[in-house]
Rosetta silent file (secondary structure, phi, psi, omega in degrees, C-alpha in Angstrom):
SEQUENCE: XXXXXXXXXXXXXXXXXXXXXXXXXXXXXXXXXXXXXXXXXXXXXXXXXXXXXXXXXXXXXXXXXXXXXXXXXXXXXXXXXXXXXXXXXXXXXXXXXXXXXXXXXXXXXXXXXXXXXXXXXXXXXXXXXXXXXXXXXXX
SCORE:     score description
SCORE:     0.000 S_00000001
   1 L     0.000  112.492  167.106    0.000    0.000    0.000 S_00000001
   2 L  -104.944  158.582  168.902    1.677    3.519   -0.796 S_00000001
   3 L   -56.000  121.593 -162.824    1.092    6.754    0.381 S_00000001
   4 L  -105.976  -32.407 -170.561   -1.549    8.852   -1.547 S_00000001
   5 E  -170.219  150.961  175.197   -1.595   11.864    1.088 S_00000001
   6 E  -143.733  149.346 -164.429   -0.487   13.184    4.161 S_00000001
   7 E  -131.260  137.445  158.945   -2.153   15.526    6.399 S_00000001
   8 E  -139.755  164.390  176.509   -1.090   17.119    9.543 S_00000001
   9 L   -51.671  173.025  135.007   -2.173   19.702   12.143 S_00000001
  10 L  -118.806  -23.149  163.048   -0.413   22.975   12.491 S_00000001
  11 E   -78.586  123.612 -179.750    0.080   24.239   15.683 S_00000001
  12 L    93.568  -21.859  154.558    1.801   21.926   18.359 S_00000001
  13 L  -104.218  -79.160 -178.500    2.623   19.832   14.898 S_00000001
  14 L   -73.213  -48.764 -172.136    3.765   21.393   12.166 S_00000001
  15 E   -86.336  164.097 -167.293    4.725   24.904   13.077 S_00000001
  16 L   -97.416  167.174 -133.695    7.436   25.176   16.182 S_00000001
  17 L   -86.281  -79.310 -173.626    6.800   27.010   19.306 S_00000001
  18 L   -60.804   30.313 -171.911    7.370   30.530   17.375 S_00000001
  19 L    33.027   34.038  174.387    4.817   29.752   14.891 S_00000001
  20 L   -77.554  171.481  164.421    7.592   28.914   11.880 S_00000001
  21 L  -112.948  125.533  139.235    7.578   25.909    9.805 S_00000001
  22 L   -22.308  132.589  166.531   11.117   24.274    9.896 S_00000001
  23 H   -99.144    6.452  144.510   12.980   24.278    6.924 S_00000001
  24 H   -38.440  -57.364  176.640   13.199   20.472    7.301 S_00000001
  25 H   -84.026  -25.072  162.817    9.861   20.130    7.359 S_00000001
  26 H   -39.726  -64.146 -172.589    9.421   22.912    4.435 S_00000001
  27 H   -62.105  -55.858 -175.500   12.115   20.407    2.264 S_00000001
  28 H   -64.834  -59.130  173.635   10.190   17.145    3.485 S_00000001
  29 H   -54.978  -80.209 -147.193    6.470   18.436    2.500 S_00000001
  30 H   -61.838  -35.291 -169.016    7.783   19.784   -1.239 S_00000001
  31 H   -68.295  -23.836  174.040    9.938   16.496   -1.432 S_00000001
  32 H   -84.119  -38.052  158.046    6.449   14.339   -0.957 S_00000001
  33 H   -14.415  -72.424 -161.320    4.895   16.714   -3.472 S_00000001
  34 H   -34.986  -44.391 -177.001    7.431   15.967   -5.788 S_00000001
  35 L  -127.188   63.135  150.698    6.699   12.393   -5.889 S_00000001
  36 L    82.012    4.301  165.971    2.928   12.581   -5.886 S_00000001
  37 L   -80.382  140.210  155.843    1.683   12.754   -2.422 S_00000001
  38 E   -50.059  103.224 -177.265   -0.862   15.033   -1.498 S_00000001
  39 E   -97.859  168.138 -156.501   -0.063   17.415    1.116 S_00000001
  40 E  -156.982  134.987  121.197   -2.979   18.685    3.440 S_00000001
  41 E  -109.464  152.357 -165.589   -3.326   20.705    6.352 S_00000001
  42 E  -133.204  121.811 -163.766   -6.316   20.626    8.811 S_00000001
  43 E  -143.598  159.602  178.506   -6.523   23.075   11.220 S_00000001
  44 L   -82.913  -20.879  165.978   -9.026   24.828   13.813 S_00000001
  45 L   -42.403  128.492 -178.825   -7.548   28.129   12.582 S_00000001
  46 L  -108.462 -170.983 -147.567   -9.391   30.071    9.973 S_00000001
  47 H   -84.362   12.156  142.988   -7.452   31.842    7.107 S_00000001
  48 H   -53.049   -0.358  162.766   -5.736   33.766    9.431 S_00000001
  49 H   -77.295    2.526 -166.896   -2.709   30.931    8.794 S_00000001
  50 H   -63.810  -38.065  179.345   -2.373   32.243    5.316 S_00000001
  51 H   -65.916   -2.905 -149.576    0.603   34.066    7.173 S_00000001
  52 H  -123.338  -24.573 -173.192    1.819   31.590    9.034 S_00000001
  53 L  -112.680  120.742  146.771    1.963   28.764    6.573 S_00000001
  54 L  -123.741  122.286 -117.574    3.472   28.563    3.002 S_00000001
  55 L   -58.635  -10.021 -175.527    0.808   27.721    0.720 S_00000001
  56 L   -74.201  -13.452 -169.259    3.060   26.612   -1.739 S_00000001
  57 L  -104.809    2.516  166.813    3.912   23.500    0.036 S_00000001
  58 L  -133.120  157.284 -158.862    0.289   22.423   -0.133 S_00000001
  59 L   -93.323  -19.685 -173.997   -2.480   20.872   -2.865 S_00000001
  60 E  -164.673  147.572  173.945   -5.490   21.721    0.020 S_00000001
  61 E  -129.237  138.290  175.388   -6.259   22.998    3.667 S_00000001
  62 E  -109.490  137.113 -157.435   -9.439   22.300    5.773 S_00000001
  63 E  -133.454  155.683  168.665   -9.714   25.093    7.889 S_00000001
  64 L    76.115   68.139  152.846  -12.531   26.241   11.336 S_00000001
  65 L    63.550    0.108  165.277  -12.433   22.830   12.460 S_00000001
  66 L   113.515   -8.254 -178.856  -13.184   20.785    9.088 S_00000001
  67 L   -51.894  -38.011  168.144  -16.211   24.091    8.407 S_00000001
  68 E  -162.083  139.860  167.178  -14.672   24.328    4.826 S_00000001
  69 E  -109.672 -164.035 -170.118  -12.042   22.917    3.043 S_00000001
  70 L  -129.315  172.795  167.291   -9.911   24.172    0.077 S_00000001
  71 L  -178.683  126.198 -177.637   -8.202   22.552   -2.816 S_00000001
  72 L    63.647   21.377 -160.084   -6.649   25.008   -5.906 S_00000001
  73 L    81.387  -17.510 -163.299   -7.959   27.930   -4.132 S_00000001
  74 L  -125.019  111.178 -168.147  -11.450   27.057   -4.431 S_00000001
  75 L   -44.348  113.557  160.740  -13.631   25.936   -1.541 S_00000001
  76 L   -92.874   -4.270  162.987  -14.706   21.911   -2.111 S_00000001
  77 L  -132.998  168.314  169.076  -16.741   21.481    1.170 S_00000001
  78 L  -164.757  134.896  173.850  -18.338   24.117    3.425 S_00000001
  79 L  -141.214   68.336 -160.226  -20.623   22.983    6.345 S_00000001
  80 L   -86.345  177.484 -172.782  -21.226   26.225    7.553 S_00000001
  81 L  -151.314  115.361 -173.445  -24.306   26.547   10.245 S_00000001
  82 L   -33.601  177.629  178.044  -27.276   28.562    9.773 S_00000001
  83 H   -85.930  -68.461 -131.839  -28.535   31.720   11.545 S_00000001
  84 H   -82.827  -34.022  158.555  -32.155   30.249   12.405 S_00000001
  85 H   -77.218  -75.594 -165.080  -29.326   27.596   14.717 S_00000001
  86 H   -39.321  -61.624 -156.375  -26.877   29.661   15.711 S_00000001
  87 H   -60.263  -58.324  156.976  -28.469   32.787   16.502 S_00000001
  88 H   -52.168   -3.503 -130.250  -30.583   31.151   19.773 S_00000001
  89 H  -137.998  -97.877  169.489  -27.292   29.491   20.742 S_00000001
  90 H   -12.175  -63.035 -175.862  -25.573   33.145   20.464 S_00000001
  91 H   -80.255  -15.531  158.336  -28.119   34.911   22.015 S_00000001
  92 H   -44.391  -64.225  167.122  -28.283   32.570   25.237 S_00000001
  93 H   -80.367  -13.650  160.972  -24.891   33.259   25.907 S_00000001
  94 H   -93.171  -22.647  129.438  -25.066   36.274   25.955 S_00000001
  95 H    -6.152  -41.484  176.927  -27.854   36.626   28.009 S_00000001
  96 L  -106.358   18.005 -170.742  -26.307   35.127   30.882 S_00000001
  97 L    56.550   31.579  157.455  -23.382   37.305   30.196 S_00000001
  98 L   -97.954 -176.099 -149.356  -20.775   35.410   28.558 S_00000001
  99 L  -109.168   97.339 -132.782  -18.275   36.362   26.324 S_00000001
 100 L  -144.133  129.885  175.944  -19.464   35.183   22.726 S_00000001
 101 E  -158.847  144.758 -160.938  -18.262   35.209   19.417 S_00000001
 102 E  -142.977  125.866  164.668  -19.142   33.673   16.051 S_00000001
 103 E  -122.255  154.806 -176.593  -17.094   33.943   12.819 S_00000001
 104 E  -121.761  159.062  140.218  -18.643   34.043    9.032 S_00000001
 105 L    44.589   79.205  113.706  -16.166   35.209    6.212 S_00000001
 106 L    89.453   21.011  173.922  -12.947   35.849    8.266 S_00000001
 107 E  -123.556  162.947 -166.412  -14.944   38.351   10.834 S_00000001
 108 E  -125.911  122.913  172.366  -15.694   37.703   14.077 S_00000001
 109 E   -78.779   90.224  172.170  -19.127   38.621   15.118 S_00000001
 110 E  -117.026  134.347  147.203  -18.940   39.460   18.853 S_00000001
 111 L   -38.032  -41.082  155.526  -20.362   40.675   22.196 S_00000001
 112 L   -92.026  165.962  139.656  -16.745   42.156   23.351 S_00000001
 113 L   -55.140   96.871 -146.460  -13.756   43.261   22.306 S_00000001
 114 H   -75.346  -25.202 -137.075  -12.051   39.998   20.926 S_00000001
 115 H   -96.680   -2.252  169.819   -8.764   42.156   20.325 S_00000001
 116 H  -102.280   -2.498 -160.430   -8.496   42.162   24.230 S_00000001
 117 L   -93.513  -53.227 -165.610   -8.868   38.308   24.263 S_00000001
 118 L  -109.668   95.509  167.380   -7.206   37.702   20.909 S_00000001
 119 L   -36.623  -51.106  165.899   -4.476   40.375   19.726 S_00000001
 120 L   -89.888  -10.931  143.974   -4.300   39.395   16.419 S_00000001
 121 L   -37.534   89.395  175.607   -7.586   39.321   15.989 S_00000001
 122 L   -77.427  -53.116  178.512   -8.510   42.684   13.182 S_00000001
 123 L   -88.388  121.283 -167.866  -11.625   41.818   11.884 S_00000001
 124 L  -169.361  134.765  160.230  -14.340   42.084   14.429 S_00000001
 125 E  -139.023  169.564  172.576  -17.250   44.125   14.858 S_00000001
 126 E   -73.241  125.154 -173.246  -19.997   44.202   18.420 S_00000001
 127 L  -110.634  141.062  162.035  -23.005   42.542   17.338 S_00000001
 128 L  -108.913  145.290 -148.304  -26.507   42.408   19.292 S_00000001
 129 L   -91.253   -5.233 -176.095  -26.522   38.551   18.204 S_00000001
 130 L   -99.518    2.370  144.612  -30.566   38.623   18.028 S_00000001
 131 L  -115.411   13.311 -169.833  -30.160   40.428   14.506 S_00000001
 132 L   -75.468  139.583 -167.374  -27.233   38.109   13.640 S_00000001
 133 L  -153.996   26.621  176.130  -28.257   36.371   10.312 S_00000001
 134 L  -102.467  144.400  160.622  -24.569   35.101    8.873 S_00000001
 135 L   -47.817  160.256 -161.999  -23.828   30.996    7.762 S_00000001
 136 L  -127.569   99.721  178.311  -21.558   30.610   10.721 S_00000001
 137 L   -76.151  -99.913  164.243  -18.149   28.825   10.108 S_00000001
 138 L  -112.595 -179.110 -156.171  -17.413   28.406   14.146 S_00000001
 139 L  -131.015    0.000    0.000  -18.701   29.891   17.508 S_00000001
């Protein structure tokens, strides 16, 4: 049986404590390219890794927890999760006063200020979550 593809995480796998890729492991993913494996990463991360990773060393990424993957640029799955769910879910928590956030299309939909939570966080804006009406990638 040979290897058709290999997939790995990236944080706590592939990238190193200082969120680099090795150029070991850079030279080992393009050398399984070369001879016809598929490389993949699958990550909980949403395309905020475009910076972190480079893209060159891979044919697809599944990204928000498996919520959509990629392949050539062009999303081949998406299992995004409606408003008419989400939005009772969302508004719940905030109700009881937690600290709630939902991202669609690389923004984060929030109750707070994620940028004290998250740093690197850009895209954000304060939402009252009971007119929130975006497909949902993760919460």
């Amino acid at each position: 049986m040979s290897v058709k593809m290999i997939v790995t995480d990236l944080d706590g796998t592939l990238l190193r404590e200082d969120k680099t890729v090795s150029k070991r492991s850079e030279n080992a993913l393009f050398r399984c390219r070369e001879i016809g494996i598929k490389v993949v990463y699958a990550t909980a991360r949403s395309m905020s890794n475009k910076e972190l990773v480079p893209h060159k060393l891979f044919d697809a990424n599944i990204i928000n927890n498996g919520a959509i993957a990629y392949a050539d640029g062009k999303i081949i799955h998406n299992c995004l999760m409606k408003p008419e769910t989400t939005r009772p879910l969302l508004m719940a928590c905030d109700m009881r006063g937690l600290k709630t956030a939902a991202q669609s299309n690389n923004i984060h939909y929030s109750n707070f200020d994620v940028v004290k939570e998250w740093e690197q966080l850009r895209q954000f804006e304060i939402t009252d979550f009971s007119l929130y009406d975006k497909e949902t990638e993760k919460m």
